[in-house]
Structures are given as C-alpha cells and as structure tokens.
C-alpha atoms as an extended CHARMM CRD file, in Angstrom:
* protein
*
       101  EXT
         1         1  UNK       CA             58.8370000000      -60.3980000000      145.5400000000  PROA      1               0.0000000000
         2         2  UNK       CA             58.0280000000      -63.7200000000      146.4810000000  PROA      2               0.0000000000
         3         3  UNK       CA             60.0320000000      -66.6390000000      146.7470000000  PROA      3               0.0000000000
         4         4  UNK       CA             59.8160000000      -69.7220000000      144.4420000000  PROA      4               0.0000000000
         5         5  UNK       CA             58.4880000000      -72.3770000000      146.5470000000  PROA      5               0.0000000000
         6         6  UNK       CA             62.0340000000      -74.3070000000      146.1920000000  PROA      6               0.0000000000
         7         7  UNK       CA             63.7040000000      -71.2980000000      148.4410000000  PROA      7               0.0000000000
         8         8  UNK       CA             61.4400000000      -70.8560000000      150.9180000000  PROA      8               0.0000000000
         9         9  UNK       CA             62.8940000000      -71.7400000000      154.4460000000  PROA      9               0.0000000000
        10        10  UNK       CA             62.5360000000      -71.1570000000      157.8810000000  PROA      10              0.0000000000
        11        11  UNK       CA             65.2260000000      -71.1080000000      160.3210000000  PROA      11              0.0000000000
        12        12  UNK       CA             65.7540000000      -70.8980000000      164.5550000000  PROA      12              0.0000000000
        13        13  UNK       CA             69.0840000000      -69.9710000000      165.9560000000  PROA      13              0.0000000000
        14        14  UNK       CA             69.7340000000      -69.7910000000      169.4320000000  PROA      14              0.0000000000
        15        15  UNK       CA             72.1720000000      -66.8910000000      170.6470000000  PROA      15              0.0000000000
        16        16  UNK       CA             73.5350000000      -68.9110000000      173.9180000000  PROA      16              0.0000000000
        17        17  UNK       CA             75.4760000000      -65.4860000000      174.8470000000  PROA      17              0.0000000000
        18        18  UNK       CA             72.2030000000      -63.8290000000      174.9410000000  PROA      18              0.0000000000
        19        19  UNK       CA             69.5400000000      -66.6550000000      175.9000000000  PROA      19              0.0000000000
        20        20  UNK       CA             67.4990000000      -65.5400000000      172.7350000000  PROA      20              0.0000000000
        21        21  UNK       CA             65.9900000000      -67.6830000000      169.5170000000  PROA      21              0.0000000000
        22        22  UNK       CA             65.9710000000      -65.9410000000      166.5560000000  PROA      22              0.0000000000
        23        23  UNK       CA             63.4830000000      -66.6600000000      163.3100000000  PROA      23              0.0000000000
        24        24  UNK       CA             64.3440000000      -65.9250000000      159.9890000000  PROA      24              0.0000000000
        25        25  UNK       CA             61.3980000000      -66.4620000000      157.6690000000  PROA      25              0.0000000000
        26        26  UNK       CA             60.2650000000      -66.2690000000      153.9730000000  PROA      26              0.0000000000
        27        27  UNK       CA             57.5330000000      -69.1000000000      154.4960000000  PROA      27              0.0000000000
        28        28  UNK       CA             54.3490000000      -66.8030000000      154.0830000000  PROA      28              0.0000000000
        29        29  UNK       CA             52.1940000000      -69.2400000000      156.9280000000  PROA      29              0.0000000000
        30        30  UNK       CA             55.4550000000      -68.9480000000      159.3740000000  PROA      30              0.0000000000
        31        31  UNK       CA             55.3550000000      -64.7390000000      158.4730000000  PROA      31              0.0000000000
        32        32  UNK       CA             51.7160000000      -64.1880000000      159.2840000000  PROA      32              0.0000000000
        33        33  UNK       CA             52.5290000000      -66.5510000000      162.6150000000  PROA      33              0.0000000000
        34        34  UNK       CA             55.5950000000      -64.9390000000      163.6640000000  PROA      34              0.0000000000
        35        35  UNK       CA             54.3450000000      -61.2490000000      163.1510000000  PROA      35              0.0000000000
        36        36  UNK       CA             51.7770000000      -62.1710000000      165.0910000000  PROA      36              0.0000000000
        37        37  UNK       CA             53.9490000000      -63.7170000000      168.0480000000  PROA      37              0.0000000000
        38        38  UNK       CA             57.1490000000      -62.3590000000      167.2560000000  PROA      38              0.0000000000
        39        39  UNK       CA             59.2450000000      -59.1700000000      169.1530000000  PROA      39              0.0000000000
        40        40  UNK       CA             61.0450000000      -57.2020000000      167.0920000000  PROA      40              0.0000000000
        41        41  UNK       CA             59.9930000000      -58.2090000000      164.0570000000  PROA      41              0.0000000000
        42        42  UNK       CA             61.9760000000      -56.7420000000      161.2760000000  PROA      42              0.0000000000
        43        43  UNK       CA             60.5710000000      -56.8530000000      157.5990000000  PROA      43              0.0000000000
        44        44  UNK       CA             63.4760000000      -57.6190000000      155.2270000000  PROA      44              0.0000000000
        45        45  UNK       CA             61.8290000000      -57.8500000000      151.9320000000  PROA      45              0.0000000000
        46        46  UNK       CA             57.7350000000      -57.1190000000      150.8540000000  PROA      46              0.0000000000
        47        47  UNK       CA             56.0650000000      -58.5760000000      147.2810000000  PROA      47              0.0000000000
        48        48  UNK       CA             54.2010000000      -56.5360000000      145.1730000000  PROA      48              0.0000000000
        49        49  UNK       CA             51.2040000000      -56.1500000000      146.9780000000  PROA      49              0.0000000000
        50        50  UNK       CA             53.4290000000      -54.1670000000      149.7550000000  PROA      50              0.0000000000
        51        51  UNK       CA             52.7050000000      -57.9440000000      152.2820000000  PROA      51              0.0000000000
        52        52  UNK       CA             55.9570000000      -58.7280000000      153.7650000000  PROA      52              0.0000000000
        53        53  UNK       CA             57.9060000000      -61.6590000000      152.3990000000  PROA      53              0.0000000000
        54        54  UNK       CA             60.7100000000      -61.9740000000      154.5660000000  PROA      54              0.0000000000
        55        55  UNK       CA             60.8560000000      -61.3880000000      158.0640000000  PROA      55              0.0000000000
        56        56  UNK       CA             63.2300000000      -61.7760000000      161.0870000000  PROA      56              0.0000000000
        57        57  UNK       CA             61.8690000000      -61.7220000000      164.7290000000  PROA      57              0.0000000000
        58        58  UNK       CA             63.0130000000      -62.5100000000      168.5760000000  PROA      58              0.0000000000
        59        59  UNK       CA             61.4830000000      -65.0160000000      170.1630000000  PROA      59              0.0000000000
        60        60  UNK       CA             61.3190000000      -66.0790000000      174.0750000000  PROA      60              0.0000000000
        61        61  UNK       CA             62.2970000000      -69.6570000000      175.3380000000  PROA      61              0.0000000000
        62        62  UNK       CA             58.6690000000      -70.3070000000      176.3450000000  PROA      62              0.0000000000
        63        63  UNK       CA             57.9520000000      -69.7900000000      172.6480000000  PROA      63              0.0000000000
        64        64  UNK       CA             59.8720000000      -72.4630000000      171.2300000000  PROA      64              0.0000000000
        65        65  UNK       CA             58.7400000000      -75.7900000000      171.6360000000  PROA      65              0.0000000000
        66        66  UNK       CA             60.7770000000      -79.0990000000      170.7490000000  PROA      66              0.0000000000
        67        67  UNK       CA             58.5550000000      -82.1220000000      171.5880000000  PROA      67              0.0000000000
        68        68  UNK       CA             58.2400000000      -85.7570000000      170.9300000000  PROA      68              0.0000000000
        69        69  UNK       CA             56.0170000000      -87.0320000000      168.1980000000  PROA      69              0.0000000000
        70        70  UNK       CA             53.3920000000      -88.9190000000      169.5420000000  PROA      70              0.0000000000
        71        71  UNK       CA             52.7980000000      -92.1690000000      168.2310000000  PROA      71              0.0000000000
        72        72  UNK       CA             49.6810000000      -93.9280000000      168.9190000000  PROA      72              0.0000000000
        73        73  UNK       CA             48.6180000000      -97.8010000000      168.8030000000  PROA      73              0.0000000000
        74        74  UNK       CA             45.6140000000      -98.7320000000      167.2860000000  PROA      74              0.0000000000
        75        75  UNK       CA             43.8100000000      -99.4160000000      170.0560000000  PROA      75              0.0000000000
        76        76  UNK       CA             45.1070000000      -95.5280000000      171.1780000000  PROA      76              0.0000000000
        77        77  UNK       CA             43.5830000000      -94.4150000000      167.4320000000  PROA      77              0.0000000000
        78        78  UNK       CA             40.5930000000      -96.2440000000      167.8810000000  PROA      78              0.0000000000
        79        79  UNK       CA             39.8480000000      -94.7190000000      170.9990000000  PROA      79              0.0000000000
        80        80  UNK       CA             40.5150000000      -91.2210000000      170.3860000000  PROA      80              0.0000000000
        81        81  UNK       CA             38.3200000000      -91.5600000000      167.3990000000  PROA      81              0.0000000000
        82        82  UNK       CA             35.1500000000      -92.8530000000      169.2040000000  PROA      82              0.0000000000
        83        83  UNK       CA             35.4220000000      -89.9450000000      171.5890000000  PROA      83              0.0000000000
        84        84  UNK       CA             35.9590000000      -87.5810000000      168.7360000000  PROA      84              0.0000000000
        85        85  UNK       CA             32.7420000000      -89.1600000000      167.0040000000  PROA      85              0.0000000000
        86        86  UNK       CA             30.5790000000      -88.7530000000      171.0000000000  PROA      86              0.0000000000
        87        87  UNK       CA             31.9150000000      -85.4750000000      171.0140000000  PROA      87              0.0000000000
        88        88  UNK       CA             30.4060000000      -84.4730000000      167.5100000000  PROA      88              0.0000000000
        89        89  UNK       CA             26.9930000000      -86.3330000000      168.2320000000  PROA      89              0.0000000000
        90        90  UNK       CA             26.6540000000      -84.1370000000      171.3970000000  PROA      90              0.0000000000
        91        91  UNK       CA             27.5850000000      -81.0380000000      169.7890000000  PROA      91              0.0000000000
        92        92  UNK       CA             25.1120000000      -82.0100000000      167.2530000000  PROA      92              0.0000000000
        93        93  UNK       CA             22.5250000000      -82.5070000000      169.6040000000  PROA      93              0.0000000000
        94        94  UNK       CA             22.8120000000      -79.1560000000      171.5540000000  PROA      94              0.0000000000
        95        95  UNK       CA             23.0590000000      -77.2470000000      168.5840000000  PROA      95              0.0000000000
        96        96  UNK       CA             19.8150000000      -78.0730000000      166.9070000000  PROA      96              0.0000000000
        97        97  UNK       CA             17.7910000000      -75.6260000000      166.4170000000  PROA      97              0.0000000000
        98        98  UNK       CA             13.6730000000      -76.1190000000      166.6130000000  PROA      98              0.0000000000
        99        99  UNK       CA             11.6780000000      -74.2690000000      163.7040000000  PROA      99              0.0000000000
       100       100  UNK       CA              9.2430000000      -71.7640000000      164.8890000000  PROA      100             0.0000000000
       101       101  UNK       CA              5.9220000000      -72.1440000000      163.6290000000  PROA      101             0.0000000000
C-alpha cells in the first residue's frame, strides 16, 4: 500500500565497519531512482498495482554526493540567464525547419 504523504521518508546510513551507504526508501521518485542506481535492491513492501513502495538498496561512495548550495549574486543570475536565453535563440535557429513546396 502506499504511504500517506506525512510518512514518506528517505534515509542514508553509512556502515563505517563496512565503507557502505545504505537507502531506505518509501518516497516513490527516490524508488524509481534508486532501483535504477541501486545494488541490491530489496523490495520491502508493493501497493496494489504490484509497483514497489518501499525499498532498501546499497549504494557506493561515488554515489553519494554532499555538496554546497550554490548561491549566486545578481549579477551571477543575470548572467547565467542571458546565456540561457543565446543558447535557446541558437537552438531555435538551427532547428527550423524550411517548408517544402
């Protein structure tokens, strides 16, 4: 069965003694994502339809990520979104396509 939105979690341990992360899941975007990526995956519990809605799954240290946010200045914003809006004008410009007549 599903879970109510309220009980959903996701959670990463780290088994030192091993050197291994560990995902529990019953977030249905994290279970499609770690089946996906995941060794070992284990199903723990499926819905109705038979789709899994709990997982568990091994994953490497190269897999897990912990980064810091970026945080961007204006100017930094204002920047990335010119070459954002170049980038779409050129794909926009290479993808036309000429009617045959």
């Amino acid at each position: 069965m599903p879970y109510p939105r309220s009980e959903q979690e996701t959670v990463l341990t780290y088994e030192y003694e091993t050197r291994q992360w560990l995902a529990y899941s019953c977030v249905p975007a994290h279970i499609r994502k770690l089946t996906d990526i995941g060794r070992n995956v284990t199903i723990l519990d499926r819905d109705e339809s038979g789709e899994p809605s709990a997982i568990r799954a091994e994953l490497s240290s190269k897999q897990v990520r912990m980064v810091a946010e970026r945080v961007m200045t204006e100017e930094q914003r204002v920047a990335a979104a010119d070459r954002l809006r170049l980038l779409n004008v050129n794909r926009a410009k290479t993808n036309v396509v000429e009617p045959t007549g």
